[in-house]
PDB file of N, CA, C and O in Angstrom:
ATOM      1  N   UNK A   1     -30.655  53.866  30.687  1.00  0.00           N
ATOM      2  CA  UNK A   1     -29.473  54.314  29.960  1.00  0.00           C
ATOM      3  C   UNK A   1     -28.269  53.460  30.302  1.00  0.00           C
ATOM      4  O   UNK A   1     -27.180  54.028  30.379  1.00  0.00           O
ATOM      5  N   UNK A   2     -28.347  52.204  30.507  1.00  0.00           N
ATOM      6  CA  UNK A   2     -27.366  51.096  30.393  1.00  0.00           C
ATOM      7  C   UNK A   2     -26.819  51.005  32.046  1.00  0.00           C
ATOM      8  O   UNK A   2     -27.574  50.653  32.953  1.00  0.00           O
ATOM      9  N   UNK A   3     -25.524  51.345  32.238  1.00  0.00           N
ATOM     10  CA  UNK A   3     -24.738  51.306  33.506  1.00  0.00           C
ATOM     11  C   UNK A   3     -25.371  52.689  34.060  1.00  0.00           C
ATOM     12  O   UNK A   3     -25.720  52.550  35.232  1.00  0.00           O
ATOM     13  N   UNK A   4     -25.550  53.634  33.685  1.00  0.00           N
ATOM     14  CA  UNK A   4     -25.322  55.272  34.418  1.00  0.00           C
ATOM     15  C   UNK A   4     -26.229  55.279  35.085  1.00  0.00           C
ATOM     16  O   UNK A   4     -27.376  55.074  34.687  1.00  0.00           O
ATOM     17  N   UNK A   5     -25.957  55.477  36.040  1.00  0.00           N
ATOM     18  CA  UNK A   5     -26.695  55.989  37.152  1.00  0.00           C
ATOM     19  C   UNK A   5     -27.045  57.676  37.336  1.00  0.00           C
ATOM     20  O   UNK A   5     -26.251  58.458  36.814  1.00  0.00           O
ATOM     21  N   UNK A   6     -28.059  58.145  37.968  1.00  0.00           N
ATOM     22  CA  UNK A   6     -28.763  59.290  38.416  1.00  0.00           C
ATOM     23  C   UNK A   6     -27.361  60.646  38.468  1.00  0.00           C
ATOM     24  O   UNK A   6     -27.330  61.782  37.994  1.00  0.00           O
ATOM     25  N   UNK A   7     -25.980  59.558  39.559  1.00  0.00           N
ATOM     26  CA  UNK A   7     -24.972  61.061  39.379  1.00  0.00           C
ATOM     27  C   UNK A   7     -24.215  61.163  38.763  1.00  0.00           C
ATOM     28  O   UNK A   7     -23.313  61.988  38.907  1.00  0.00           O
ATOM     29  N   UNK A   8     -24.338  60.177  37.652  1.00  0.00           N
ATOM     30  CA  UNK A   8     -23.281  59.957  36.937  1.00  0.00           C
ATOM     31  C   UNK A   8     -23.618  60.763  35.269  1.00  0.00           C
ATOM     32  O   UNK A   8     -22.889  61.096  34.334  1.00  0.00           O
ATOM     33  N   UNK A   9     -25.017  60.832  35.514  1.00  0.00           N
ATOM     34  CA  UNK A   9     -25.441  61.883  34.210  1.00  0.00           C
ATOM     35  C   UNK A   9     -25.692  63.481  34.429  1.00  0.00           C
ATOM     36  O   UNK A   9     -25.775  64.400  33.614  1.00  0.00           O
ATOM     37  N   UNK A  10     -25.808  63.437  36.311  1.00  0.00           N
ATOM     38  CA  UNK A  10     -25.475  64.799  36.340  1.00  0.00           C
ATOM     39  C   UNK A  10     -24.282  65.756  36.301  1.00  0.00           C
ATOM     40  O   UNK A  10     -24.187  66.983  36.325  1.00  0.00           O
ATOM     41  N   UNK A  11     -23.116  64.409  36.210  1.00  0.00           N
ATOM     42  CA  UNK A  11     -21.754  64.882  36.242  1.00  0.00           C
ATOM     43  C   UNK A  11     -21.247  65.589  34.599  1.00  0.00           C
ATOM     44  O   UNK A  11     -20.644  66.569  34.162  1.00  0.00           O
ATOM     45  N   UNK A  12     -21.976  64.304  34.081  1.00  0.00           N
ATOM     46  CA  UNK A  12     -22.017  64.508  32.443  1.00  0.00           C
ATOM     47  C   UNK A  12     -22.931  66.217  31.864  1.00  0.00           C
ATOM     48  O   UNK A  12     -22.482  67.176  31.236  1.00  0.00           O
ATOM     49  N   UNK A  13     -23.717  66.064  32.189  1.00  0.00           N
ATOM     50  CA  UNK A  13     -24.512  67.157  32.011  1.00  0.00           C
ATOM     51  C   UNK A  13     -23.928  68.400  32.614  1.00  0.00           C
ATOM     52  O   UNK A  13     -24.145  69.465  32.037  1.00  0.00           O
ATOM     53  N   UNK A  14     -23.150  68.381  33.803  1.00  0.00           N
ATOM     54  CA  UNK A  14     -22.613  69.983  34.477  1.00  0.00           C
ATOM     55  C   UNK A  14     -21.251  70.055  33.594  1.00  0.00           C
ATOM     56  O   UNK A  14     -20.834  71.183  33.332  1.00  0.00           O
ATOM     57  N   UNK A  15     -20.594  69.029  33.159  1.00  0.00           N
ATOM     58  CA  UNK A  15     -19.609  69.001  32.176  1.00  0.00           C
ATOM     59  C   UNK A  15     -19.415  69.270  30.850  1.00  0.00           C
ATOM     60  O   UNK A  15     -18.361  69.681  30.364  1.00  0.00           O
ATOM     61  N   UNK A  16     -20.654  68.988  30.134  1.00  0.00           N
ATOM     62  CA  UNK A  16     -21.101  69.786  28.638  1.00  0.00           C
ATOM     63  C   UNK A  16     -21.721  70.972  29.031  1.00  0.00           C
ATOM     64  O   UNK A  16     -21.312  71.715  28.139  1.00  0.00           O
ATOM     65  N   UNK A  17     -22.396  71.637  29.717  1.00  0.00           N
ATOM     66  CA  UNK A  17     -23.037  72.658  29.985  1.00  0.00           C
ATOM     67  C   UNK A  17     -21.643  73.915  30.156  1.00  0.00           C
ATOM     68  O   UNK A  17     -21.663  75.075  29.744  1.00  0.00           O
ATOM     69  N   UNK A  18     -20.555  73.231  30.870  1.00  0.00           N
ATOM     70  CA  UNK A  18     -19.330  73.890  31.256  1.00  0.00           C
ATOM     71  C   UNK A  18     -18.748  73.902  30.155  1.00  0.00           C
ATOM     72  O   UNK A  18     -18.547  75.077  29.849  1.00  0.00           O
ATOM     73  N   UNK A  19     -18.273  73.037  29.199  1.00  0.00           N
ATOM     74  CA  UNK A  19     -17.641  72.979  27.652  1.00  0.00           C
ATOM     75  C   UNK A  19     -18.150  73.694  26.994  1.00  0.00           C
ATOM     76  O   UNK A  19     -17.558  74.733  26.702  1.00  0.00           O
ATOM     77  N   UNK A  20     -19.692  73.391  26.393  1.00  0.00           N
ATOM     78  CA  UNK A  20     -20.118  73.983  25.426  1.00  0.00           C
ATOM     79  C   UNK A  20     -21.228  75.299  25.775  1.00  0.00           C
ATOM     80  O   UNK A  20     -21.934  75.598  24.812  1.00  0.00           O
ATOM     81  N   UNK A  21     -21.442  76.071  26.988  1.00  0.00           N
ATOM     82  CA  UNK A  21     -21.772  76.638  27.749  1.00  0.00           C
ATOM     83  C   UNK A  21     -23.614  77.055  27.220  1.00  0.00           C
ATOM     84  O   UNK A  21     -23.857  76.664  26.078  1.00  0.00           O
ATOM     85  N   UNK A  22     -24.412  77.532  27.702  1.00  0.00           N
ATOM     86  CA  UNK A  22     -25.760  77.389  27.459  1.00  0.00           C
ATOM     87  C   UNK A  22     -26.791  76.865  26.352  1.00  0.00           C
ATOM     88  O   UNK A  22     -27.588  75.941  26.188  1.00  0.00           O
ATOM     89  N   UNK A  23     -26.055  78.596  25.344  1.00  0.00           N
ATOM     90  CA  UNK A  23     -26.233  78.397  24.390  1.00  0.00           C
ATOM     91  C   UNK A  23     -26.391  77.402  22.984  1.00  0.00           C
ATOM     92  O   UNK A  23     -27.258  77.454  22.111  1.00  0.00           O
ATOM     93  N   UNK A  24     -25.178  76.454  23.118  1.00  0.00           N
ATOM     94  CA  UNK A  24     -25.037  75.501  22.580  1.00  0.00           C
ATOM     95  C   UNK A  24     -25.365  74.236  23.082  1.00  0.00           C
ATOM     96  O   UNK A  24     -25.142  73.271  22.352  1.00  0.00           O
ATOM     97  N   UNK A  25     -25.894  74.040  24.287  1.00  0.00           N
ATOM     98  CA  UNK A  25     -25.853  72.669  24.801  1.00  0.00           C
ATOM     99  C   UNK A  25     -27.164  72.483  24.357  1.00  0.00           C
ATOM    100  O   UNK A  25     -27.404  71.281  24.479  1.00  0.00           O
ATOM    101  N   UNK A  26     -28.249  73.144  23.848  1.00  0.00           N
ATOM    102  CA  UNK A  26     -29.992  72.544  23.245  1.00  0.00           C
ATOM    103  C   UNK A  26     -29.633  71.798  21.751  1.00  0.00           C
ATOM    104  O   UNK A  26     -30.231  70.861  21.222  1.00  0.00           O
ATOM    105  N   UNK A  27     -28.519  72.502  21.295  1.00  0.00           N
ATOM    106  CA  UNK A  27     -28.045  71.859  19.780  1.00  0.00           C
ATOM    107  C   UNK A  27     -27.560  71.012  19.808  1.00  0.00           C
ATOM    108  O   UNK A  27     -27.743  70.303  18.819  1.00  0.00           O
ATOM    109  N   UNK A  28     -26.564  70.425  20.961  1.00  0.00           N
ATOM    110  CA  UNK A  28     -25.557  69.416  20.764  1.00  0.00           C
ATOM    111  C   UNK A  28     -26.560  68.108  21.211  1.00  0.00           C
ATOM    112  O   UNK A  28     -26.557  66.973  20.735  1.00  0.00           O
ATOM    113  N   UNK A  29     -27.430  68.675  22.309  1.00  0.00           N
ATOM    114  CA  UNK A  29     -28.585  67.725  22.860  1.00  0.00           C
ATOM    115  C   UNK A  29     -29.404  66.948  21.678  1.00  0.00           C
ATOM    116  O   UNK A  29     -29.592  65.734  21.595  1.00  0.00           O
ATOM    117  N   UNK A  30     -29.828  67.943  20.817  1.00  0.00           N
ATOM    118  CA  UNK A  30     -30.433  67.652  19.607  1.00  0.00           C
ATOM    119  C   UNK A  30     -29.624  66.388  18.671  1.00  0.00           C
ATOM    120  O   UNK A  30     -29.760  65.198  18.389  1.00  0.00           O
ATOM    121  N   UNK A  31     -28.802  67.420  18.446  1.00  0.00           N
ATOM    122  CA  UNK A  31     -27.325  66.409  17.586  1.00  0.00           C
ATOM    123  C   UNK A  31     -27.280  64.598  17.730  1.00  0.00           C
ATOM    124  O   UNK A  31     -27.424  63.706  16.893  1.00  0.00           O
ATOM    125  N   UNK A  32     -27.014  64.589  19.193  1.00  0.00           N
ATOM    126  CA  UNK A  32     -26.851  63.664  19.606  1.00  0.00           C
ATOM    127  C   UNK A  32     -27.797  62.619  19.894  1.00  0.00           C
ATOM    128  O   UNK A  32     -27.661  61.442  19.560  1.00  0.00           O
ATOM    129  N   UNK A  33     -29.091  63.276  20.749  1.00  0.00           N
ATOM    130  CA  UNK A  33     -30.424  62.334  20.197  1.00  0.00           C
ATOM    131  C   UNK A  33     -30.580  62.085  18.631  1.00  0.00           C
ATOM    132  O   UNK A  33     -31.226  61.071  18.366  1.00  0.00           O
ATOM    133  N   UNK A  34     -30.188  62.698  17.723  1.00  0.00           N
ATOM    134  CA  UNK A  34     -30.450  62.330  16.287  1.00  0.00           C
ATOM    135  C   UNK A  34     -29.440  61.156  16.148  1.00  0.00           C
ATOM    136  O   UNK A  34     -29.951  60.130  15.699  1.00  0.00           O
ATOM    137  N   UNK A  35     -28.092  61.090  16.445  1.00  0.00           N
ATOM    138  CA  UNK A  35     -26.924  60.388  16.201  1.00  0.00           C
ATOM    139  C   UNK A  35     -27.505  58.879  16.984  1.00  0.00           C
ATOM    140  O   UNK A  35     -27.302  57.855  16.333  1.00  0.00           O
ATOM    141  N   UNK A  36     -28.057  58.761  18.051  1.00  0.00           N
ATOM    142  CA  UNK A  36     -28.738  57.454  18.845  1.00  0.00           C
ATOM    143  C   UNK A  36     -29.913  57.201  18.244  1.00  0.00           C
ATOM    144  O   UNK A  36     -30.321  56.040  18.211  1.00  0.00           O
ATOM    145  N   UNK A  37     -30.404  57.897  17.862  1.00  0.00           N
ATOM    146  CA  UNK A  37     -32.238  57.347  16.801  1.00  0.00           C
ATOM    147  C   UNK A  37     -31.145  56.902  15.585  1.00  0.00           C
ATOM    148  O   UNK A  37     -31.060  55.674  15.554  1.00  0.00           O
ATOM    149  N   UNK A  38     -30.613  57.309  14.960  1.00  0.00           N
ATOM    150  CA  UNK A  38     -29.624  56.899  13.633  1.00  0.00           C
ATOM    151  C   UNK A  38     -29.026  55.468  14.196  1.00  0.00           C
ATOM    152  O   UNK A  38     -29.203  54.475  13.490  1.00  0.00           O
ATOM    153  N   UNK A  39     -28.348  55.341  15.399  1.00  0.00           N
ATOM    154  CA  UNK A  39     -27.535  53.830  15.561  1.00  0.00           C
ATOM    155  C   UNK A  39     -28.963  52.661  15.638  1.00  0.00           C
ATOM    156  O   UNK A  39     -29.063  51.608  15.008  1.00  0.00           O
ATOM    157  N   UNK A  40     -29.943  53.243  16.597  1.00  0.00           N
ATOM    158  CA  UNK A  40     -31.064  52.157  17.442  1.00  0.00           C
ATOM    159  C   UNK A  40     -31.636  51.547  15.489  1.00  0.00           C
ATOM    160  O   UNK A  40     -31.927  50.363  15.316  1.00  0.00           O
ATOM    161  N   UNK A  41     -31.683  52.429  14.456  1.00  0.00           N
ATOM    162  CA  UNK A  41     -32.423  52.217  13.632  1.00  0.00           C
ATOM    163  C   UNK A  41     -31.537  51.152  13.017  1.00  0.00           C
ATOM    164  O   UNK A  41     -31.792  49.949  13.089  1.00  0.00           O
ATOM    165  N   UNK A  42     -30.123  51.843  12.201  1.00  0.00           N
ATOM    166  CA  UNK A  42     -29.928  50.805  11.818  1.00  0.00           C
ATOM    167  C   UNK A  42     -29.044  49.496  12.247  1.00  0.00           C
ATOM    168  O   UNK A  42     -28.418  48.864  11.396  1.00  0.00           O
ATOM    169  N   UNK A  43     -29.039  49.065  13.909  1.00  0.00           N
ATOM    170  CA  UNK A  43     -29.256  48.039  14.834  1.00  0.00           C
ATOM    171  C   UNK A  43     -30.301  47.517  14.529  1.00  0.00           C
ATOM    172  O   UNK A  43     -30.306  46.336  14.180  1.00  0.00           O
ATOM    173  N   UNK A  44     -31.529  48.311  14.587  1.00  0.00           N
ATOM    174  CA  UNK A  44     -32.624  47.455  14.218  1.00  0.00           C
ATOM    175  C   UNK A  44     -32.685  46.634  12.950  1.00  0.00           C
ATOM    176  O   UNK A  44     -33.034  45.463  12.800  1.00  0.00           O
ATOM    177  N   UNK A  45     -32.253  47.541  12.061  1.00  0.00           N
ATOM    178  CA  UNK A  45     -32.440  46.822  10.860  1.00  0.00           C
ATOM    179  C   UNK A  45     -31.072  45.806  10.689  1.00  0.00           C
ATOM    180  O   UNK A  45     -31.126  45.022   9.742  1.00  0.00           O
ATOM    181  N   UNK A  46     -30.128  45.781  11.357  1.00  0.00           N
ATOM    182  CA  UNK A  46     -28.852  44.892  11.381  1.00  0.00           C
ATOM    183  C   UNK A  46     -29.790  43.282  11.849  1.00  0.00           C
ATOM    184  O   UNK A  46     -29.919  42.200  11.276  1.00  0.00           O
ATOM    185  N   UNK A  47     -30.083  43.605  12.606  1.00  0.00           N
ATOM    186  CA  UNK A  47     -30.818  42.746  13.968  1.00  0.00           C
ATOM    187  C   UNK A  47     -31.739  41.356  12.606  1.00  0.00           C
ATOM    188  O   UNK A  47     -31.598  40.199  12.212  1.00  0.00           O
ATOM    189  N   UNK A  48     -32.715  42.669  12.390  1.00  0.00           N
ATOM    190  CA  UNK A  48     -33.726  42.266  11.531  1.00  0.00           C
ATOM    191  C   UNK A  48     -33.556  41.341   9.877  1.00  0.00           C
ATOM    192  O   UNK A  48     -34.283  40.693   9.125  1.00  0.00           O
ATOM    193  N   UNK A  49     -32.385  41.710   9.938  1.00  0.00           N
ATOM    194  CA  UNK A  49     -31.449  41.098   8.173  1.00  0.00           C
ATOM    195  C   UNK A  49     -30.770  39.662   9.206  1.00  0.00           C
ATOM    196  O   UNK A  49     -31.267  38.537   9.137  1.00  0.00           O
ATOM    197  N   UNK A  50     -29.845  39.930   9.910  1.00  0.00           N
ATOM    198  CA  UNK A  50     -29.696  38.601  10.540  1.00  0.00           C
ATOM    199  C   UNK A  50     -30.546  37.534  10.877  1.00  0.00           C
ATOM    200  O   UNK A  50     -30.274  36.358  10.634  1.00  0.00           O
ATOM    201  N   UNK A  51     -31.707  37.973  11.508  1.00  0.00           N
ATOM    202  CA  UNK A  51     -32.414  36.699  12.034  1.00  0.00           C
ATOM    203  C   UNK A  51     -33.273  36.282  10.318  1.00  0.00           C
ATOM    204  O   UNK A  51     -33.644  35.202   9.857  1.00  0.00           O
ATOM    205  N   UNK A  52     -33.318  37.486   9.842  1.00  0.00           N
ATOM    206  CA  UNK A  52     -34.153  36.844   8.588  1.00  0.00           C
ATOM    207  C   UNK A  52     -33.043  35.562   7.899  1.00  0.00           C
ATOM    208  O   UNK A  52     -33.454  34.460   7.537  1.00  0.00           O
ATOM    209  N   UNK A  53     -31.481  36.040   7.822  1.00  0.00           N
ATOM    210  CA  UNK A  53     -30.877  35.150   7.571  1.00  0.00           C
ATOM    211  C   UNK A  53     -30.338  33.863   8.175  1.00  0.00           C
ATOM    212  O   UNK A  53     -29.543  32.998   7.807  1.00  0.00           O
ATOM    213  N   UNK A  54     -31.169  34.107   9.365  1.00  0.00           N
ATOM    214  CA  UNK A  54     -30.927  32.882   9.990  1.00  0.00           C
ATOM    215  C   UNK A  54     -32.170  31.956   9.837  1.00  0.00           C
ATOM    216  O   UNK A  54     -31.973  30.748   9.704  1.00  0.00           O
ATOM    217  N   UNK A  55     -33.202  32.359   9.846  1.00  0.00           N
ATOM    218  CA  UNK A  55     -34.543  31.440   9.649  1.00  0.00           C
ATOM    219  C   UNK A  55     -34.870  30.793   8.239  1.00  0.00           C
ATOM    220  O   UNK A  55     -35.649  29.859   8.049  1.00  0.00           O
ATOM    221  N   UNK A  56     -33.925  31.652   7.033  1.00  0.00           N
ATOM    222  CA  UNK A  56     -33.985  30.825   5.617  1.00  0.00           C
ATOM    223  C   UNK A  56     -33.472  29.941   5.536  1.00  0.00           C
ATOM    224  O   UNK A  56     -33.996  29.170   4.733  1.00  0.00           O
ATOM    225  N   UNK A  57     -32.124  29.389   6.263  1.00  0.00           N
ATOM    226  CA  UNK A  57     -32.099  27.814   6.418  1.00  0.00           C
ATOM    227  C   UNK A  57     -32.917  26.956   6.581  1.00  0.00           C
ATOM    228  O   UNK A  57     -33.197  25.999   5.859  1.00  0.00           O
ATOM    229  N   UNK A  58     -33.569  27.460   8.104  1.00  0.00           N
ATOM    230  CA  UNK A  58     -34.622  26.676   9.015  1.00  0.00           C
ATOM    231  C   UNK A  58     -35.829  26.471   7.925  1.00  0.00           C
ATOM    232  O   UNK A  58     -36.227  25.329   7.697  1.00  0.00           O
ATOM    233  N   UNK A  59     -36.307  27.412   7.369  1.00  0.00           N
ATOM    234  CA  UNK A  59     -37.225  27.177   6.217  1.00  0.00           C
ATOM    235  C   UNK A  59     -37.512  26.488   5.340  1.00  0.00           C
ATOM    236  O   UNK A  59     -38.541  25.881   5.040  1.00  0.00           O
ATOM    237  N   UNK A  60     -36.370  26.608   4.830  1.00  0.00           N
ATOM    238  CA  UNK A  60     -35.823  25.532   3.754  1.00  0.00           C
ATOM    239  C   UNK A  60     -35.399  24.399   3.993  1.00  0.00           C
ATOM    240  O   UNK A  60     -35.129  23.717   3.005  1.00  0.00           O
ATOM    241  N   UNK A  61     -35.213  23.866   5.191  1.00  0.00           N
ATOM    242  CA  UNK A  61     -35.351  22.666   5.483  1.00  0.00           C
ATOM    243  C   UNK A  61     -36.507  22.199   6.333  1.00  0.00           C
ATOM    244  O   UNK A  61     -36.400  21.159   6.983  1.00  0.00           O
ATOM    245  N   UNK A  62     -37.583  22.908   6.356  1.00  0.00           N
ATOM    246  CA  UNK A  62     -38.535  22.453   6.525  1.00  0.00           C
ATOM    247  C   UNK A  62     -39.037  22.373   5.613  1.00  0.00           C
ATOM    248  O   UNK A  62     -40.216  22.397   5.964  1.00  0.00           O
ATOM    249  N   UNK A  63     -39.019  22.288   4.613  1.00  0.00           N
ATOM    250  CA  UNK A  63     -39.761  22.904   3.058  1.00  0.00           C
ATOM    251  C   UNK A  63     -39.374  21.543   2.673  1.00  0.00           C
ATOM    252  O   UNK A  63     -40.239  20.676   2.544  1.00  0.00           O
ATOM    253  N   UNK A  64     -38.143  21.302   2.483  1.00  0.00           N
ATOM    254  CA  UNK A  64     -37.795  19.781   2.600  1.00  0.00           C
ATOM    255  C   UNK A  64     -37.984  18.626   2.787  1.00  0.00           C
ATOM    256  O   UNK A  64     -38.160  17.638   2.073  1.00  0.00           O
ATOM    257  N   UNK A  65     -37.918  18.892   4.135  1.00  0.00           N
ATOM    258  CA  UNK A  65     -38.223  17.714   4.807  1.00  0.00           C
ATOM    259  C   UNK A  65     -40.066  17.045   5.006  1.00  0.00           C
ATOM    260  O   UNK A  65     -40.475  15.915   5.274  1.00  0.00           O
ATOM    261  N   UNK A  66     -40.948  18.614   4.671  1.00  0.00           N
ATOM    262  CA  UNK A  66     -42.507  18.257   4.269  1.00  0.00           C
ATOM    263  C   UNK A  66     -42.128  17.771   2.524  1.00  0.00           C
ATOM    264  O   UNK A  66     -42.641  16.686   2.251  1.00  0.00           O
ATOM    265  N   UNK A  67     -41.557  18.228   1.691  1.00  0.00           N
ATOM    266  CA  UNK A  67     -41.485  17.692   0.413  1.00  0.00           C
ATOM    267  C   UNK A  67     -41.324  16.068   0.303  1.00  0.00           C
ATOM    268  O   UNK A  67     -42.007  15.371  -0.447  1.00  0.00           O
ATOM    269  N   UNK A  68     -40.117  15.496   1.340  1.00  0.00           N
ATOM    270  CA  UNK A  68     -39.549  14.646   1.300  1.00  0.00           C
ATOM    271  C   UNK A  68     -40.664  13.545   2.167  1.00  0.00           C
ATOM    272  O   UNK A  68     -40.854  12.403   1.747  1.00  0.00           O
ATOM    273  N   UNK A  69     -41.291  14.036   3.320  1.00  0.00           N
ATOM    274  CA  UNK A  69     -42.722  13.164   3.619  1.00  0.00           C
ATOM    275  C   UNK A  69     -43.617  12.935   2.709  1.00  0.00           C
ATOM    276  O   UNK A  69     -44.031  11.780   2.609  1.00  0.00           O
ATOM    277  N   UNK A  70     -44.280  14.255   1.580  1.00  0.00           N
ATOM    278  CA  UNK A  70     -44.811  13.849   0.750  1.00  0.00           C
ATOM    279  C   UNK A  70     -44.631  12.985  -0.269  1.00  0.00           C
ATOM    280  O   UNK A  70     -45.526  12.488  -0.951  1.00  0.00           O
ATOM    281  N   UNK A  71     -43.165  12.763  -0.396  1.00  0.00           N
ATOM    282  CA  UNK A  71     -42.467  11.956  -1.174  1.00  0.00           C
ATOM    283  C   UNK A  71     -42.866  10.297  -0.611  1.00  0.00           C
ATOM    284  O   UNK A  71     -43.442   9.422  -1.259  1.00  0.00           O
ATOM    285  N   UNK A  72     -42.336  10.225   0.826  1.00  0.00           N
ATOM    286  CA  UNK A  72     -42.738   8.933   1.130  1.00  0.00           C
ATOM    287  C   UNK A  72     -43.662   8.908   1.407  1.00  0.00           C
ATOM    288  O   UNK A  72     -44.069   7.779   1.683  1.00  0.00           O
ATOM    289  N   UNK A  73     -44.433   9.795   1.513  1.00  0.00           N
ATOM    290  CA  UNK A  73     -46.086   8.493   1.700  1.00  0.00           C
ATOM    291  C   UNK A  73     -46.552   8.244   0.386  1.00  0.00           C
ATOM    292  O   UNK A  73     -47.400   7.364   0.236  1.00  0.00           O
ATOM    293  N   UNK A  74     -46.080   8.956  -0.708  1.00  0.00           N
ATOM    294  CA  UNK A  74     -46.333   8.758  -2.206  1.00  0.00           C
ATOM    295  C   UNK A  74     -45.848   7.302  -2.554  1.00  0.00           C
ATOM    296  O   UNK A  74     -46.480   6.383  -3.077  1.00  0.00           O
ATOM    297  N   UNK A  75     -44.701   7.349  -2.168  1.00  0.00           N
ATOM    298  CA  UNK A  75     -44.025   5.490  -1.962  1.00  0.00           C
ATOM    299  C   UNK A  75     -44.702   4.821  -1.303  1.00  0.00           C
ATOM    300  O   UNK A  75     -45.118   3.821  -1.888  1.00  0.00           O
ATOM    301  N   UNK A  76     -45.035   4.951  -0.208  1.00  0.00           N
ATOM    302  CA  UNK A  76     -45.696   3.975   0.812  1.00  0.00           C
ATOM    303  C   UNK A  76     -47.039   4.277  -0.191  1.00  0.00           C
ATOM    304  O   UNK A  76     -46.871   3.766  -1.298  1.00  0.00           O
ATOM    305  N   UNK A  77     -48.110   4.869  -0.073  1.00  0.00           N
ATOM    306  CA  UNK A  77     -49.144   4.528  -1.028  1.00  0.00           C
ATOM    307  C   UNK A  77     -48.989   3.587  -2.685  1.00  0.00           C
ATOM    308  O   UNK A  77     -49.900   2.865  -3.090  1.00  0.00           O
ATOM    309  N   UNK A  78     -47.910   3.759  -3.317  1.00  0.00           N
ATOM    310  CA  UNK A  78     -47.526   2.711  -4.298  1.00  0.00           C
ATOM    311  C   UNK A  78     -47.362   1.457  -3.571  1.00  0.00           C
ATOM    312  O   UNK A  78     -48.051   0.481  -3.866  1.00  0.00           O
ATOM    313  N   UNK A  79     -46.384   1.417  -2.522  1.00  0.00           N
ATOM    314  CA  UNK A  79     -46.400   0.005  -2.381  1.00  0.00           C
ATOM    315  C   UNK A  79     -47.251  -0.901  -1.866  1.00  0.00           C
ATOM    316  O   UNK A  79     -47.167  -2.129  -1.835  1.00  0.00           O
ATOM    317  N   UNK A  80     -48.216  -0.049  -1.401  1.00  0.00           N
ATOM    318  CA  UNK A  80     -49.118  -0.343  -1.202  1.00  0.00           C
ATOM    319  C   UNK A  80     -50.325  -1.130  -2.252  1.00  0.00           C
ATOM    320  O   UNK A  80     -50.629  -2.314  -2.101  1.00  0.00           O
ATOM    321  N   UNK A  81     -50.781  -0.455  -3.060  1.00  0.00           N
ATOM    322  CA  UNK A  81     -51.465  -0.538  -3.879  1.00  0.00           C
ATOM    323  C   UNK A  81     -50.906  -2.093  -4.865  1.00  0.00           C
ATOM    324  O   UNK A  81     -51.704  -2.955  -5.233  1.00  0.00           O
ATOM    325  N   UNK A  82     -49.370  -2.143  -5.142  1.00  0.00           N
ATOM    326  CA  UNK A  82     -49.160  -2.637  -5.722  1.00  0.00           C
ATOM    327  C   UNK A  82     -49.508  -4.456  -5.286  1.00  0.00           C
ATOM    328  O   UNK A  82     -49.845  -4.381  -4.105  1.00  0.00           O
ATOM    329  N   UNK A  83     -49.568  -5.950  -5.699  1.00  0.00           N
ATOM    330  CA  UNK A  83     -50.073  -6.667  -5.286  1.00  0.00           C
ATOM    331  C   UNK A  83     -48.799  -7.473  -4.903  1.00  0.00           C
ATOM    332  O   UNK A  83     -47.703  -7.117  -5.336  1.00  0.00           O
ATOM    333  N   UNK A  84     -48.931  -8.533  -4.115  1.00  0.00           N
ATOM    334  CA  UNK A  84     -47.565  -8.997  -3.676  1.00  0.00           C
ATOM    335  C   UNK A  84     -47.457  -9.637  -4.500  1.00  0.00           C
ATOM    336  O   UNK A  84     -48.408  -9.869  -5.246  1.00  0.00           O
ATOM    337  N   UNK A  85     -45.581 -10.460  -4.775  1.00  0.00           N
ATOM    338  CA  UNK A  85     -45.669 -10.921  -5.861  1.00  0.00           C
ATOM    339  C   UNK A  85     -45.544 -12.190  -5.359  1.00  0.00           C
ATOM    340  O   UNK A  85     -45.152 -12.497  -4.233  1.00  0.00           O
ATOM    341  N   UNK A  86     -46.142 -13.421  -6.872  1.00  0.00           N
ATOM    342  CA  UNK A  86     -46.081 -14.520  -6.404  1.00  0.00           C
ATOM    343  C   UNK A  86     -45.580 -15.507  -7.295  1.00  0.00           C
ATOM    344  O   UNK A  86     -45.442 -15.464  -8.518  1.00  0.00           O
ATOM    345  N   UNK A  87     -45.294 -16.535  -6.350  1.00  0.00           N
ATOM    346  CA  UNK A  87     -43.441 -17.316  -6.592  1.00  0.00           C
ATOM    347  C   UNK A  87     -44.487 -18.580  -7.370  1.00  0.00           C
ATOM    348  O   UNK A  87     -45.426 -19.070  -6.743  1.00  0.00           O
ATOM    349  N   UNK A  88     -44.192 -18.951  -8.647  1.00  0.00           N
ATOM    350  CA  UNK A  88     -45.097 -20.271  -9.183  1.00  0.00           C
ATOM    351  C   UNK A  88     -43.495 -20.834 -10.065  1.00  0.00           C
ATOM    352  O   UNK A  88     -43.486 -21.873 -10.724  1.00  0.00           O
TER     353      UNK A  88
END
């Protein structure tokens, strides 16, 4: 749970138990695990849209740069083929 330590959540816990006194502290418990599954998710999905938008560059210039090899060895195989020319 990040920084907190062991007495530092029992301080927290004798402190909502004292606020919101028995009864209510299984609901607010609830509440609040729902409110942290709600952030972790869409973090996750924040997380998950970024790196996707970071790797469609990278993609696309690899996409490229294999296009652009196929390109030159397509050249280099023409010039190949072709015969040298000669000076009369």
């Amino acid at each position: 749970m990040g920084n907190l330590g062991w007495a530092e959540i029992a301080v927290i816990l004798v402190v909502a138990l004292v606020v919101l006194g028995p009864e209510k502290l299984p609901g607010a418990a609830r509440q609040i695990g729902n409110v942290v599954r709600q952030l972790r998710r869409i973090s996750t999905g924040f997380q998950q849209e970024l790196q996707n938008a970071l790797d469609e560059p990278i993609e696309a210039e690899a996409r490229r740069r294999g296009q652009l090899a196929v390109e030159e060895s397509k050249k280099g195989s023409e010039l190949v083929d072709e015969p040298p020319p000669t000076s009369q």
